[in-house]
C-alpha positions as CSV (number, residue, x, y, z in Angstrom):
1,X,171.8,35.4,45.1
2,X,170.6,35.3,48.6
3,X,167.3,33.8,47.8
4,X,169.5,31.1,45.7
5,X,171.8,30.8,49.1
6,X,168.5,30.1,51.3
7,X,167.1,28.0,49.2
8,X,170.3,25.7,48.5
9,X,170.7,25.3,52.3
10,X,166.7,24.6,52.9
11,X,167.1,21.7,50.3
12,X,170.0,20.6,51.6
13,X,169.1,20.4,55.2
14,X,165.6,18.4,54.5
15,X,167.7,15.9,52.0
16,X,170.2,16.0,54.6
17,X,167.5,15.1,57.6
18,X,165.6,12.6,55.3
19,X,169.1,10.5,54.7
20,X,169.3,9.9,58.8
21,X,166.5,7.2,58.0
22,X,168.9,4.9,57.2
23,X,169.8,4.9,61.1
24,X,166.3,3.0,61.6
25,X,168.1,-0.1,62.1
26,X,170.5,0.9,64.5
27,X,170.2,0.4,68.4
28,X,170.3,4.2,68.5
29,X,167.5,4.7,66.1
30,X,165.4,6.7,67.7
31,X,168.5,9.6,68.0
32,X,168.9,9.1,64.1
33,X,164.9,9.9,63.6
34,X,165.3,13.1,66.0
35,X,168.0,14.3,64.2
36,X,166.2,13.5,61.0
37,X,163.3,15.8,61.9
38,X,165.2,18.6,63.7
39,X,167.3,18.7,60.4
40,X,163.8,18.8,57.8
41,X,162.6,21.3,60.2
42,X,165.4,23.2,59.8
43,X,165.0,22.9,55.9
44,X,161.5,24.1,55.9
45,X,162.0,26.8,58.7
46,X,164.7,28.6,56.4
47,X,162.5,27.9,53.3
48,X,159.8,29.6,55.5
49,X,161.9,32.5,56.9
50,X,160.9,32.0,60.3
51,X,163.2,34.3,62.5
52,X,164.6,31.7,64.9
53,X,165.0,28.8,62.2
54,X,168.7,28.9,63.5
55,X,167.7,27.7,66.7
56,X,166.5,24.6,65.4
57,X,169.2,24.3,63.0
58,X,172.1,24.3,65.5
59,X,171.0,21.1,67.7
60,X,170.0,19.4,64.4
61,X,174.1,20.1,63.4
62,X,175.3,19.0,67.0
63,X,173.3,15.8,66.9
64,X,173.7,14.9,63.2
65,X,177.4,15.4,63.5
66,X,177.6,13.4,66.7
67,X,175.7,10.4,65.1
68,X,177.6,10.8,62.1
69,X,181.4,10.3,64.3
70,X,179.6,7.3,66.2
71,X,178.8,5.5,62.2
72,X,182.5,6.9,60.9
73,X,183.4,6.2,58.3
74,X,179.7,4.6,56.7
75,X,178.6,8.1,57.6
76,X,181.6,10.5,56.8
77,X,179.6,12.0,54.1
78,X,177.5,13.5,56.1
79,X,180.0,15.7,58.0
80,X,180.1,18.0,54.7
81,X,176.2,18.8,54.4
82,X,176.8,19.1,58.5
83,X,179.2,22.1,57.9
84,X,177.1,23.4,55.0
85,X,174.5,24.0,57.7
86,X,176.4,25.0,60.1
87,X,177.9,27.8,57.8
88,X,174.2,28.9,57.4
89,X,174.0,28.8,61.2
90,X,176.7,30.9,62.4
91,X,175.5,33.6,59.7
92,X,172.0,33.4,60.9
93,X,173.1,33.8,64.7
94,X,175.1,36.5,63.7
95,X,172.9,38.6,60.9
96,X,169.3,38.2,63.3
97,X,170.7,36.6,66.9
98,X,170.6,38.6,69.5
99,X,173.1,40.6,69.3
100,X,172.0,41.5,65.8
101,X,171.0,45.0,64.4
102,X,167.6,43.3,63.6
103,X,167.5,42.3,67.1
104,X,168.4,45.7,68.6
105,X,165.4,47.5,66.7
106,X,163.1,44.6,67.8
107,X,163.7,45.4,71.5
108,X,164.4,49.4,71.0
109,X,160.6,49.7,69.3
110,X,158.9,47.1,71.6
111,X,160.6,49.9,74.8
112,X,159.6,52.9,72.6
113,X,155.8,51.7,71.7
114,X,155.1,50.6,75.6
115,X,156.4,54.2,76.6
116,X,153.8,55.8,74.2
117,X,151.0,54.4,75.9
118,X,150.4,56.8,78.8
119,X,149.1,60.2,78.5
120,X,146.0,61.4,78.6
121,X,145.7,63.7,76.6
122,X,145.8,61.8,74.1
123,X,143.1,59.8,75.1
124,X,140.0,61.9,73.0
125,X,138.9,62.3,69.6
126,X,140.5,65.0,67.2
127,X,137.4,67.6,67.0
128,X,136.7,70.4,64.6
129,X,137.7,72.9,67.8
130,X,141.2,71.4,68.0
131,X,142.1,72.6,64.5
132,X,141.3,76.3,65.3
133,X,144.8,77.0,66.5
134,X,146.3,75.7,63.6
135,X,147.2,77.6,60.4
136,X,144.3,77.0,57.8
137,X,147.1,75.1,55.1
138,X,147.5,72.2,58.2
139,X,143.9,72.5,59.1
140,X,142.7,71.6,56.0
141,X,145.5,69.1,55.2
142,X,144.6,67.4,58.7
143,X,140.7,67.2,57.7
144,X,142.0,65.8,54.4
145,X,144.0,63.1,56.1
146,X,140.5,61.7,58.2
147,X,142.2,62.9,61.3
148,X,138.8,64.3,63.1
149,X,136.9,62.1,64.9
150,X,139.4,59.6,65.3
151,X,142.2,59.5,68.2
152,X,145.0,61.4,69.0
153,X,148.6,59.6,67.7
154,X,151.3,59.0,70.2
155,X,153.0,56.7,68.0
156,X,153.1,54.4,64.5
157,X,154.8,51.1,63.5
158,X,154.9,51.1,59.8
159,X,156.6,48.5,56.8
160,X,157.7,49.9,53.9
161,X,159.8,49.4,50.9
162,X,161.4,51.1,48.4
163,X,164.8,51.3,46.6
164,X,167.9,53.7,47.7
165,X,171.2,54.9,46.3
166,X,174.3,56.5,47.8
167,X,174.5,59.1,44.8
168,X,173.1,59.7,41.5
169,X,175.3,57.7,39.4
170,X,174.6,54.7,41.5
171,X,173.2,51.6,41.0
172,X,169.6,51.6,43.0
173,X,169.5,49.4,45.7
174,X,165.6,47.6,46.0
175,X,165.1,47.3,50.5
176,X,162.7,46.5,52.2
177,X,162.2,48.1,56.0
178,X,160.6,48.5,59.4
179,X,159.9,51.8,61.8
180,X,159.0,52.5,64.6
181,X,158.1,56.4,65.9
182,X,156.8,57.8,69.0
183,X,156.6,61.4,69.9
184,X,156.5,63.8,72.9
185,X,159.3,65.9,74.4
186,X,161.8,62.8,74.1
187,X,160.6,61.5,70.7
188,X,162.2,58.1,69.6
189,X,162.5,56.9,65.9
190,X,164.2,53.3,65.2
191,X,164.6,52.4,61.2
192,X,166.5,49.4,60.1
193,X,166.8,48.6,56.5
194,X,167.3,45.0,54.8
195,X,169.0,46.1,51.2
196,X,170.5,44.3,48.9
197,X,173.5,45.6,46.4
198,X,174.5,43.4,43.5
199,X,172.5,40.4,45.1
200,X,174.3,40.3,48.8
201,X,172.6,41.5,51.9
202,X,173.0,45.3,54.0
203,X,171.8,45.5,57.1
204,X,170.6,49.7,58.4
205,X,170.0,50.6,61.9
206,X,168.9,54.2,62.6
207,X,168.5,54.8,66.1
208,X,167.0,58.5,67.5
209,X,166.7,58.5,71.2
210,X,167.4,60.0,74.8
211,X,169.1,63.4,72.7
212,X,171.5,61.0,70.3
213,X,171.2,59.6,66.9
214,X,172.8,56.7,65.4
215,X,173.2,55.4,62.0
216,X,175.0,51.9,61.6
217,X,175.8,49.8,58.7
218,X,176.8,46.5,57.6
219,X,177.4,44.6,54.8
220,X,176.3,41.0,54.6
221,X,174.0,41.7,58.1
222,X,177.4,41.2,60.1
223,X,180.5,43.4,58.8
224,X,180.6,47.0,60.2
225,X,180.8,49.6,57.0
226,X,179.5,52.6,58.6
227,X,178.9,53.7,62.2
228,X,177.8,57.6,62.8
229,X,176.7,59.7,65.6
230,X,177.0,63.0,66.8
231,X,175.4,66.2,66.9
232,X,175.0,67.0,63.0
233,X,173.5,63.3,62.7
234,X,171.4,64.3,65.5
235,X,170.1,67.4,63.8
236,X,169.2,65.6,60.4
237,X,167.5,63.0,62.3
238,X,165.7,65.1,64.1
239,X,164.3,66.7,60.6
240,X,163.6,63.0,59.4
241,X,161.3,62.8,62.5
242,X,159.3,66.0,61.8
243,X,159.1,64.4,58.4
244,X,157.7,61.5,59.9
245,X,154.9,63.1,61.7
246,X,153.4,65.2,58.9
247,X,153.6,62.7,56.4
248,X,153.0,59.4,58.4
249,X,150.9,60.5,61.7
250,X,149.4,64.2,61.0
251,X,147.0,63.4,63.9
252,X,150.3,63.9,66.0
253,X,150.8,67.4,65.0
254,X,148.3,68.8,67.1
255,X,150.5,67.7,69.8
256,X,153.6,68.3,68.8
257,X,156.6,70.8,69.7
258,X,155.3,72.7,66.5
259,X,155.6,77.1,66.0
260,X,154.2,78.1,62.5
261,X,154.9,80.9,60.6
262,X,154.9,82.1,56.7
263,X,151.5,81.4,56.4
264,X,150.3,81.3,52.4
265,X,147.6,79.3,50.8
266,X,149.0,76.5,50.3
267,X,152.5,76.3,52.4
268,X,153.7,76.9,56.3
269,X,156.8,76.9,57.6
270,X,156.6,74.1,60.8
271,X,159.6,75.3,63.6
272,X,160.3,71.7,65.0
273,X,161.7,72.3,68.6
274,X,162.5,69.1,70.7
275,X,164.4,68.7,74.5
276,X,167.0,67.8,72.0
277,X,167.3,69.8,68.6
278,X,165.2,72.3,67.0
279,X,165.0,72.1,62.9
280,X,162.4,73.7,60.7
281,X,161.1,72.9,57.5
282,X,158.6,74.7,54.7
283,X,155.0,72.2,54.2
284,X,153.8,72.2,50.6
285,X,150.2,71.4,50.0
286,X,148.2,71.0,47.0
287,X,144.3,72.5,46.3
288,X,142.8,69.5,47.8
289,X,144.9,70.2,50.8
290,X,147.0,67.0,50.6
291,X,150.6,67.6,51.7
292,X,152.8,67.1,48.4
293,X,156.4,68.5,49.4
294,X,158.4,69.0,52.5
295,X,161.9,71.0,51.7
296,X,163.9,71.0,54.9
297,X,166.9,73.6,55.2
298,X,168.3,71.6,57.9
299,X,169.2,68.0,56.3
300,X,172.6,66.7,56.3
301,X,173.8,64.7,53.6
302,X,176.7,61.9,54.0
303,X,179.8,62.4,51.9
304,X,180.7,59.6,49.8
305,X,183.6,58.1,51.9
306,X,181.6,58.3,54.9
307,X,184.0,61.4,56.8
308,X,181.4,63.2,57.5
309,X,178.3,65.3,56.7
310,X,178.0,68.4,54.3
311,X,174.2,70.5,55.1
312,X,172.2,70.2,51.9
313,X,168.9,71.6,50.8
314,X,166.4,68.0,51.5
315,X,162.7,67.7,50.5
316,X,160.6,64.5,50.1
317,X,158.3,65.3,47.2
318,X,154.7,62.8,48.2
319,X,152.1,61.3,45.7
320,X,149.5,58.1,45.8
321,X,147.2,59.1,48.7
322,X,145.3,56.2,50.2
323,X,143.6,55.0,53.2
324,X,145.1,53.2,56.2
325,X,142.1,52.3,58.8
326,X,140.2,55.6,58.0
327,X,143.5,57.8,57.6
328,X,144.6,58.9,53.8
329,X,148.7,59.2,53.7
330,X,151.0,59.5,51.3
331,X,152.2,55.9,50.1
332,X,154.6,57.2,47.7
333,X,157.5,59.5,48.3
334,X,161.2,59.9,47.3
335,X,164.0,61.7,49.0
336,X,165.7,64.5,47.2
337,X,168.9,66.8,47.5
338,X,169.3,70.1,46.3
339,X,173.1,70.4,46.2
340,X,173.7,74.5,45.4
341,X,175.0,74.5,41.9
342,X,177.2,71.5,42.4
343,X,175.3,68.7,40.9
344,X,171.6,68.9,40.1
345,X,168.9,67.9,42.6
346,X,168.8,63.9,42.4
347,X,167.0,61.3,44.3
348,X,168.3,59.0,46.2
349,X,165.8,57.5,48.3
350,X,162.5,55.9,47.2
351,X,159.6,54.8,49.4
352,X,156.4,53.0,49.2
353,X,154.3,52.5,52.3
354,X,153.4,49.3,52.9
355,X,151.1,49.4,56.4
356,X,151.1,51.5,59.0
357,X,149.7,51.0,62.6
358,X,148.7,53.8,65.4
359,X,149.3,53.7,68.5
360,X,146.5,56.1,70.7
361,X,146.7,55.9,74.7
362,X,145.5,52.9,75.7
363,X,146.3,50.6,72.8
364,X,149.3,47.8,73.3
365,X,151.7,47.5,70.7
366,X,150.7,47.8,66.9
367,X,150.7,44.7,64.6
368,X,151.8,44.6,61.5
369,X,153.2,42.4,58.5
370,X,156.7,42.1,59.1
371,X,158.6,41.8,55.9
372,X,162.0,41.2,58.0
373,X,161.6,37.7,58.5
374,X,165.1,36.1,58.5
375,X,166.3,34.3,55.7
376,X,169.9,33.1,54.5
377,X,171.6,36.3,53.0
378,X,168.8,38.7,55.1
């Protein structure tokens, strides 16, 4: 439906901009051919999904519409494909403008990534001697990943897709998404979310930062459904950041907040202890030391009507190893709970990683694809 939307409005717009052609003979032509390209450009910057296509699109409206009052009533028509457009205007102003949830992670991760570029230890290569302190299990699994001889992580920006589901008799919603991590003492994780359920748009903001946590939610990009924070949502972040580290930037481990214990062939227990929280979870690897399960104790899942959080039993089983600029990760996972004897485990999340960039001291800001370009119905 929202790809229908978009492309109803792009077609519009550029049919729309191509009628004020008729103005050629008209003192005031040369208004009638400026709003006749500011209102194609709008057309093809909505087809394109270029970000700021709303920009364009509300002078083209002004000046159509204005031409349009001075030709009344030859031109009357054109005051419904003006409010069609505007319609798609408002929305877009209000689902990716700046006071958007799209917009907040844009300038939230741009903050984080610039903060991550300082120290200096992480500055040198991962060597063979900086895995000695480290229990064989994650010594291995960090060989495995290409981590030696490359540099120290302070920080990722990664795209990713996937499909999600607020229980297990739900329909699976298909998203696509954009994160941004940086670790330390104060780490910061920002997560939004562009899903879609039953063909209209949710926007997802997950914020972790300066000892709070925030999830946010809203249906069609612009109708608050769901706004949490607190300590418990603090706490499950906090594991969803640990999570983050082994599966997505192992090379940060070496410098992380990290006290192991239950040492066995092919599992550790990783104590997680921030300025904020402190959350542990049990790492599961397989015999060619890739990581292949992370069950966390310390997960909270949301109740159904969105009161409030009940602690549940979360792991993110991991497949599909492959190689992201000399570093093998996981590009498959899914998020799973383990209610106790209540339901059976089920999951509800599904991830594929799409790209992933580092950020090691020094470096400016990652690029990579963004899938989040905005669109009509995004």
């Amino acid at each position: 439906m929202r790809t229908v939307l978009r492309w109803t409005v792009a077609v519009v717009a550029v049919l729309h901009g191509l009628v004020h052609l008729v103005g050629l003979d008209r003192p005031d032509a040369v208004a009638w051919v400026l709003a006749s390209v500011l209102m194609v450009a709008t057309g093809v910057l909505l087809a394109a999904r270029v970000r700021t296509w709303w920009l364009v699109g509300a002078v083209a409206v002004v000046l159509s519409q204005y031409l349009v009052v001075t030709a009344w009533p030859e031109a009357a028509a054109g005051t419904v494909a003006n409010a069609l457009v505007a319609v798609a205007v408002a929305y877009g102003l209000a689902a990716d403008g700046p006071w958007s949830l799209p917009a907040e992670y844009r300038r939230r991760a741009r903050a984080a990534l610039r903060g991550a570029d300082a120290p200096a230890a992480t500055e040198r290569l991962v060597t063979e001697a900086d895995l000695a302190a480290l229990p064989i299990p994650v010594a291995g699994y960090l060989r495995a990943t290409g981590t030696v001889g490359r540099p120290r992580v302070r920080g990722f920006r990664a795209t990713i897709h996937g499909r999600i589901r607020a229980t297990a008799d739900e329909l699976w919603m298909p998203w696509t998404g954009e994160q941004v991590d940086t670790f330390g003492e104060h780490p910061h994780r920002y997560f939004r979310m562009d899903a879609t359920m039953r063909g209209l748009p949710v926007a997802v903001l997950h914020t972790y930062a300066d000892g709070a946590a925030r999830m946010r939610v809203r249906a069609a990009g612009v109708v608050p459904v769901v706004d949490q924070g607190g300590d418990i949502l603090l706490a499950a972040e906090t594991v969803t950041v640990l999570n983050d580290l082994c599966v997505l930037a192992p090379a940060a481990i070496l410098d992380a907040p990290i006290t192991w214990s239950d040492v066995r062939d092919r599992s550790v227990v990783a104590r997680y202890a921030t300025a904020d929280a402190t959350v542990s979870a049990t790492l599961v690897f397989d015999d060619q030391h890739r990581l292949v399960d992370f069950v966390s104790e310390d997960r909270y899942r949301d109740r159904a009507d969105h009161s409030g959080f009940d602690r549940v039993r979360w792991s993110t089983p991991l497949a599909d190893y492959a190689e992201f600029g000399g570093r093998r990760l996981s590009t498959r996972g899914a998020g799973r709970w383990h209610p106790d004897g209540s339901e059976p485990p089920y999951d509800y999340l599904e991830f594929h990683v799409d790209d992933i960039a580092y950020v090691p001291a020094g470096a400016q800001e990652p690029a990579v694809a963004d899938p989040m370009a905005a669109r009509i119905g995004a």
